[in-house]
OpenMM code with the backbone's topology and positions (N, CA, C; nanometers):
from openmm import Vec3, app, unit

residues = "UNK UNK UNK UNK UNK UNK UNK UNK UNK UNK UNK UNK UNK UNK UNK UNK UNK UNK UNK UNK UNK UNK UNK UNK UNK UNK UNK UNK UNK UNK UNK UNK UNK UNK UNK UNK UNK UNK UNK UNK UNK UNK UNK UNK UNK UNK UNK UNK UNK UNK UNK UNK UNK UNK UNK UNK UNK UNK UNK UNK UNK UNK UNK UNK UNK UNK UNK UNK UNK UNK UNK UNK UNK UNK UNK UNK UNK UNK UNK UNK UNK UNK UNK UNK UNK UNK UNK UNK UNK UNK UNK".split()
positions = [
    Vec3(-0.6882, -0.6974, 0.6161),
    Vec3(-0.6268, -0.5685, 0.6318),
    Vec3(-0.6235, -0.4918, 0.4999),
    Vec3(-0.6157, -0.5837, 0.4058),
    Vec3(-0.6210, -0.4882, 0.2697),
    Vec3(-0.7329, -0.3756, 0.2860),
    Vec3(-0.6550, -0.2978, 0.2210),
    Vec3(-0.7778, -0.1643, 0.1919),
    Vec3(-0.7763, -0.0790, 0.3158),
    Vec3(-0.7549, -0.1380, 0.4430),
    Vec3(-0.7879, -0.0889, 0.5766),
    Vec3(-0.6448, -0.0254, 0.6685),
    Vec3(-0.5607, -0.1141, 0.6565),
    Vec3(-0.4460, -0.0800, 0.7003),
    Vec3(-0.3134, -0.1312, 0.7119),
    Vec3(-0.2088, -0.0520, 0.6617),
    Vec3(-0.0772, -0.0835, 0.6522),
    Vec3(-0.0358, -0.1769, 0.7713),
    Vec3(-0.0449, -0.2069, 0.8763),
    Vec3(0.0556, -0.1836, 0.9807),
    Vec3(-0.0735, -0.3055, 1.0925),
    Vec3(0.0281, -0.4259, 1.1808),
    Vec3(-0.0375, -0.5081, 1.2527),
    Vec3(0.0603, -0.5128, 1.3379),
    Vec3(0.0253, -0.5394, 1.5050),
    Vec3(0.1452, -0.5184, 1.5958),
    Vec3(0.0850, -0.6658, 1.6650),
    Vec3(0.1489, -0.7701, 1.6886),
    Vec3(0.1496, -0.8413, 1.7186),
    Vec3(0.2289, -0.8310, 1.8177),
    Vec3(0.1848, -0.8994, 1.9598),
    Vec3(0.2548, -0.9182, 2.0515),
    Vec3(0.2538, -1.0923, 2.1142),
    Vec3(0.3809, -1.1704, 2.1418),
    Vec3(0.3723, -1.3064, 2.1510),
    Vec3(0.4538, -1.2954, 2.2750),
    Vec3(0.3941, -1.3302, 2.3948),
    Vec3(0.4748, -1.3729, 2.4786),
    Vec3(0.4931, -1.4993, 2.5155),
    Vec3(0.6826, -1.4985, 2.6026),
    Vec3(0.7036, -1.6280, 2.6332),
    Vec3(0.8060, -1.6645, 2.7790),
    Vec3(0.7944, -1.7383, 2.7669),
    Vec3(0.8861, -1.7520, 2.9332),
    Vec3(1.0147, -1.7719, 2.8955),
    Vec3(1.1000, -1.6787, 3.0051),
    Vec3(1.2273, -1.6656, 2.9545),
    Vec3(1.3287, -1.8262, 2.9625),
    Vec3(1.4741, -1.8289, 2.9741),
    Vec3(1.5110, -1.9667, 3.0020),
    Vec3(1.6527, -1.9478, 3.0008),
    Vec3(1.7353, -2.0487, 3.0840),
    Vec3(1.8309, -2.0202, 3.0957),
    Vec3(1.9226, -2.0041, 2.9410),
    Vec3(2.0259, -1.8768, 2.9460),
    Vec3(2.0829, -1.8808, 2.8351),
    Vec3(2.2713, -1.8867, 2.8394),
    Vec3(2.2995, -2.0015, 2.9116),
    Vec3(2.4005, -1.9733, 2.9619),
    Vec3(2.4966, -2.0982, 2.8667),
    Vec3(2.3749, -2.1910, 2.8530),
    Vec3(2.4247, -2.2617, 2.7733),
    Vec3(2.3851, -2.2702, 2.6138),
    Vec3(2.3206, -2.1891, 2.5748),
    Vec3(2.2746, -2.1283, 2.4419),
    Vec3(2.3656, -2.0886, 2.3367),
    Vec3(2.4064, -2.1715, 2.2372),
    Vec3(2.5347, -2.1315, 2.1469),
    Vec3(2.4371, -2.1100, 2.0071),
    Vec3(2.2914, -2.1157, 1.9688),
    Vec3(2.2562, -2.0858, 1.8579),
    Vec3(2.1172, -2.0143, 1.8792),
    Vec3(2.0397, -1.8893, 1.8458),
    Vec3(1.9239, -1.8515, 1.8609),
    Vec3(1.8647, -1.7935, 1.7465),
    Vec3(1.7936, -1.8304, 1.6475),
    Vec3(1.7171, -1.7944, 1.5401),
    Vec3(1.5775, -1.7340, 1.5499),
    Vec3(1.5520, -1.6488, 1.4562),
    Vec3(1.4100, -1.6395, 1.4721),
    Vec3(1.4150, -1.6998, 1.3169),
    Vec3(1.2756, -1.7684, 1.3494),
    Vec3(1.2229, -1.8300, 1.2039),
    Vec3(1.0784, -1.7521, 1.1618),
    Vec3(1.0598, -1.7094, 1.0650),
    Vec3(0.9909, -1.6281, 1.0191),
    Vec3(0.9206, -1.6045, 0.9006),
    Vec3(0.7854, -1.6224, 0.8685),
    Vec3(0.7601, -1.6317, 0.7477),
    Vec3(0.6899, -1.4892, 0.7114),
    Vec3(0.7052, -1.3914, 0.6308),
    Vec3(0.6570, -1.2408, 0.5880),
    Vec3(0.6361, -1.2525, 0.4636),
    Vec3(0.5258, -1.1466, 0.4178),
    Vec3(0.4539, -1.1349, 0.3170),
    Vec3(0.5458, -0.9746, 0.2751),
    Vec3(0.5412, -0.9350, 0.3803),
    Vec3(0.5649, -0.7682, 0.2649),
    Vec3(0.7124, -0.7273, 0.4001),
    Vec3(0.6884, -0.6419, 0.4736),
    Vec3(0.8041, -0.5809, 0.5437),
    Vec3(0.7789, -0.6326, 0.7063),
    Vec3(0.8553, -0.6289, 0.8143),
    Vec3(0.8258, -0.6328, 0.9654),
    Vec3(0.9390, -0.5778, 0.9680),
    Vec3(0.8890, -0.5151, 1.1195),
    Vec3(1.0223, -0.4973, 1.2118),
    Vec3(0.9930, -0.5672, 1.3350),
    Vec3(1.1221, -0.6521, 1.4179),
    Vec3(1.0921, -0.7354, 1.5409),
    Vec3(1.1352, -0.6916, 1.6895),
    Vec3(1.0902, -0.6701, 1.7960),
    Vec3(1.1034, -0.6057, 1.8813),
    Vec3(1.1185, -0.7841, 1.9791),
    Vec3(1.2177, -0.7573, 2.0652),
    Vec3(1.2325, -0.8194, 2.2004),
    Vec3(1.2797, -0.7621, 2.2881),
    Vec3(1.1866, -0.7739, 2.3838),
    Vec3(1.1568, -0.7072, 2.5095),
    Vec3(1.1628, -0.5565, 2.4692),
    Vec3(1.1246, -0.5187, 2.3636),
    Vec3(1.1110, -0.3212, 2.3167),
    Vec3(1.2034, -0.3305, 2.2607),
    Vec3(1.3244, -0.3866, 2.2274),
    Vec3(1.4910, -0.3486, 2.1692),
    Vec3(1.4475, -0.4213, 2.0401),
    Vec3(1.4523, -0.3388, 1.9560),
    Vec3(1.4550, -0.3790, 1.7957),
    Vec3(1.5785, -0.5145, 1.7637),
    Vec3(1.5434, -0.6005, 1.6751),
    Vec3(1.6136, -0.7192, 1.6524),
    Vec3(1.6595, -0.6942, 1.5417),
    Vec3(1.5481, -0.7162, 1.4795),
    Vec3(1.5388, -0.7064, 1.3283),
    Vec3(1.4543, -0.6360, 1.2687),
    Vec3(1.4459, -0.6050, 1.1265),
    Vec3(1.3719, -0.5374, 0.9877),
    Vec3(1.4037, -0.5848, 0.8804),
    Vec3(1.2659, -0.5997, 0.8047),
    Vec3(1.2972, -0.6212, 0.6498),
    Vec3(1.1986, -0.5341, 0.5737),
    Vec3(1.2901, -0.4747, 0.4494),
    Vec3(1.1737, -0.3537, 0.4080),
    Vec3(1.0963, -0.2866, 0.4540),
    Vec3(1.1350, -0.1967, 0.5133),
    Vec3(1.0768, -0.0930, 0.6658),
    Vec3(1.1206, 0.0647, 0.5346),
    Vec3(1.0425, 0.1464, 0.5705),
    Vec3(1.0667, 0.2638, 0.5838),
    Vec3(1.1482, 0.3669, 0.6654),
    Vec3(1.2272, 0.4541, 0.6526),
    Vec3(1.2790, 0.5398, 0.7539),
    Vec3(1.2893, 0.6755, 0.7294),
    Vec3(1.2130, 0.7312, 0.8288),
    Vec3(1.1675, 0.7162, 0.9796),
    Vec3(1.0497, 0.5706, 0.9830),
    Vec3(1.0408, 0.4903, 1.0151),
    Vec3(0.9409, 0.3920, 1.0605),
    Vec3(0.7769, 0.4744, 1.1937),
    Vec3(0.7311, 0.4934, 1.0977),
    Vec3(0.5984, 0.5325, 1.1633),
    Vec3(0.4678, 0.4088, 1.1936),
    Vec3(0.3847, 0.4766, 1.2925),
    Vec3(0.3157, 0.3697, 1.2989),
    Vec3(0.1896, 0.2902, 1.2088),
    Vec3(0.1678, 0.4137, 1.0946),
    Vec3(0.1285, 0.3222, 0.9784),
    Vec3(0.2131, 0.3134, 0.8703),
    Vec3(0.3440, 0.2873, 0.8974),
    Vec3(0.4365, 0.2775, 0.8039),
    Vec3(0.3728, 0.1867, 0.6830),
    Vec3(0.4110, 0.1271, 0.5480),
    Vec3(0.3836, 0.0194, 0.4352),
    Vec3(0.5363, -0.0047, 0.4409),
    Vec3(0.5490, -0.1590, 0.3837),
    Vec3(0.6633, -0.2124, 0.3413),
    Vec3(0.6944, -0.1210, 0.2241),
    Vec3(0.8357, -0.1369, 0.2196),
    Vec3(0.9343, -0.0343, 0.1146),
    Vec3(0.8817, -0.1315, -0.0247),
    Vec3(0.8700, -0.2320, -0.0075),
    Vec3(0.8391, -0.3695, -0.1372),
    Vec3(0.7652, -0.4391, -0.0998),
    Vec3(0.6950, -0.4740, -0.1818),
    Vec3(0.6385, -0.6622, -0.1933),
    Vec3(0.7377, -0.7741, -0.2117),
    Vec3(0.7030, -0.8707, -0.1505),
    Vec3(0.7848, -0.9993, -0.1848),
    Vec3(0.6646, -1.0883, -0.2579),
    Vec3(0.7401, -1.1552, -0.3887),
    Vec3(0.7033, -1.2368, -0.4518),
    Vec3(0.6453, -1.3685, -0.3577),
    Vec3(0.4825, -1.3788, -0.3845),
    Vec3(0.4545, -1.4930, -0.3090),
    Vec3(0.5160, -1.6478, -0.2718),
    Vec3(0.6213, -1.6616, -0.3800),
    Vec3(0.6881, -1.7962, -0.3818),
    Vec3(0.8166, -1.8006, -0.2350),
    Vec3(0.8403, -1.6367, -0.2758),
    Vec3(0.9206, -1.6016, -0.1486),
    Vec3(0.8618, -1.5896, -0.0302),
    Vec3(0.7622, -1.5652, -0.0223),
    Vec3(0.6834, -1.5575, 0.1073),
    Vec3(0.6472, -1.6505, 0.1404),
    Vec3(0.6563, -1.7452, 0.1082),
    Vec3(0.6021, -1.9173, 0.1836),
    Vec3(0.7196, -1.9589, 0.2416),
    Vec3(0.8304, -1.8843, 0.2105),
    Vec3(0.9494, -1.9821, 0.2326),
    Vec3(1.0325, -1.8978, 0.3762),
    Vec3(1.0489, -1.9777, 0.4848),
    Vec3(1.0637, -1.8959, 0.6585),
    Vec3(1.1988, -1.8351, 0.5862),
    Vec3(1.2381, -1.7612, 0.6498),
    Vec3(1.3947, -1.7267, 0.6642),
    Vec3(1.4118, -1.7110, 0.7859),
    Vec3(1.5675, -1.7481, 0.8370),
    Vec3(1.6063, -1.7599, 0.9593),
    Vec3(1.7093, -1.6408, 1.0007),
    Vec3(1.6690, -1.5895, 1.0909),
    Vec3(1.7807, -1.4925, 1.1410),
    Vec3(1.8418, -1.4896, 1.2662),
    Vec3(1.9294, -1.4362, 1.2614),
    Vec3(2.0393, -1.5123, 1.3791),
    Vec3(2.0085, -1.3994, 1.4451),
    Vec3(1.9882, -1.4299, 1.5763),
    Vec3(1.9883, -1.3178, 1.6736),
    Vec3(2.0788, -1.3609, 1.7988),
    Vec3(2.1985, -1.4511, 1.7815),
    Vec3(2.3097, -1.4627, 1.9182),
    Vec3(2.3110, -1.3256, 1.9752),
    Vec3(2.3367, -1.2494, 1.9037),
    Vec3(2.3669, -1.1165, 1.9455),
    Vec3(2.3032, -1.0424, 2.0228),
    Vec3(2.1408, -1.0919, 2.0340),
    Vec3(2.0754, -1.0431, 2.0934),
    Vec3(2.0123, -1.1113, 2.2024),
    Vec3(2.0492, -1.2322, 2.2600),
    Vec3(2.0309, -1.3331, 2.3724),
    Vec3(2.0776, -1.2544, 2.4946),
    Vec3(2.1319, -1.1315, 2.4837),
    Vec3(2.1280, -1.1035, 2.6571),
    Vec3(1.9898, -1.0662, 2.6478),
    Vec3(1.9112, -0.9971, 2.5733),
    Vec3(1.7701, -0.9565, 2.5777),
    Vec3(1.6459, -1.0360, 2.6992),
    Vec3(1.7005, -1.1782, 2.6753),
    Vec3(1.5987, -1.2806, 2.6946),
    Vec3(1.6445, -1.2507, 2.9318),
    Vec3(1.5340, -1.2482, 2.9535),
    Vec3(1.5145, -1.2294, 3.0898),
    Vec3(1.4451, -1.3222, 3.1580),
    Vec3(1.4566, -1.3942, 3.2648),
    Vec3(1.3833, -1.4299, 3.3758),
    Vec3(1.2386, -1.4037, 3.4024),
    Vec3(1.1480, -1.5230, 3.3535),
    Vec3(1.0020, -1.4810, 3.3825),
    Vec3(0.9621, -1.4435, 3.2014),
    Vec3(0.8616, -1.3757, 3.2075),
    Vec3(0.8062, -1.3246, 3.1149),
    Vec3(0.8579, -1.2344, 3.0118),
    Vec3(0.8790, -1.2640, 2.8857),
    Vec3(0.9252, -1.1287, 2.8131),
    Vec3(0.8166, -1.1607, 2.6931),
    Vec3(0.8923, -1.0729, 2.5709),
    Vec3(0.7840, -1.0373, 2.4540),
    Vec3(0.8462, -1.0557, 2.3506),
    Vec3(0.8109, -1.0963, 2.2507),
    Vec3(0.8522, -1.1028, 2.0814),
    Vec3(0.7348, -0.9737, 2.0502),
    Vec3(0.7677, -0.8987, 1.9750),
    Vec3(0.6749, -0.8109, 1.8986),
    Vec3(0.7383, -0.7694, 1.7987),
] * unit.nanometer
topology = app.Topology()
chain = topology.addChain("A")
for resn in residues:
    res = topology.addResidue(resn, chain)
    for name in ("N", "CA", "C"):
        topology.addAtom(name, app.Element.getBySymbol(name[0]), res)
């Protein structure tokens, strides 16, 4: 992508599951420069995003490569009603 373009939209789908008994939900995540995370279309998360966020947005920063090998975990309890029956999307 260097040289070519800011911006990659990845879409990962997965089958939903019961969340009734679900007391912890992380995303684990390893990034080089900025993302923003979409489930089922409802924004989760961002790191180093621009705003307004366009669709060839660039990260606001670079992260130091030592930092970028290393996942960080983010809690998304908050966002477990998201998860639906059947098919949904990480993007």
């Amino acid at each position: 992508m260097f040289g070519a373009s800011s911006s990659a939209y990845i879409r990962i789908p997965f089958q939903g599951f019961d969340t009734s008994s679900v007391n912890d939900f992380q995303l684990l995540l390893l990034y080089d420069d900025g993302f923003v995370a979409y489930l089922n279309g409802q924004e989760i998360a961002r790191r180093l995003t621009p705003s307004p966020l366009l669709w060839n947005s660039a990260a606001t920063s670079a992260r130091s490569n030592d930092v970028a090998l290393v996942s960080e975990s983010i809690n998304l309890i908050d966002n477990l009603g998201l998860v639906r029956p059947g098919t949904n999307v990480l993007a």
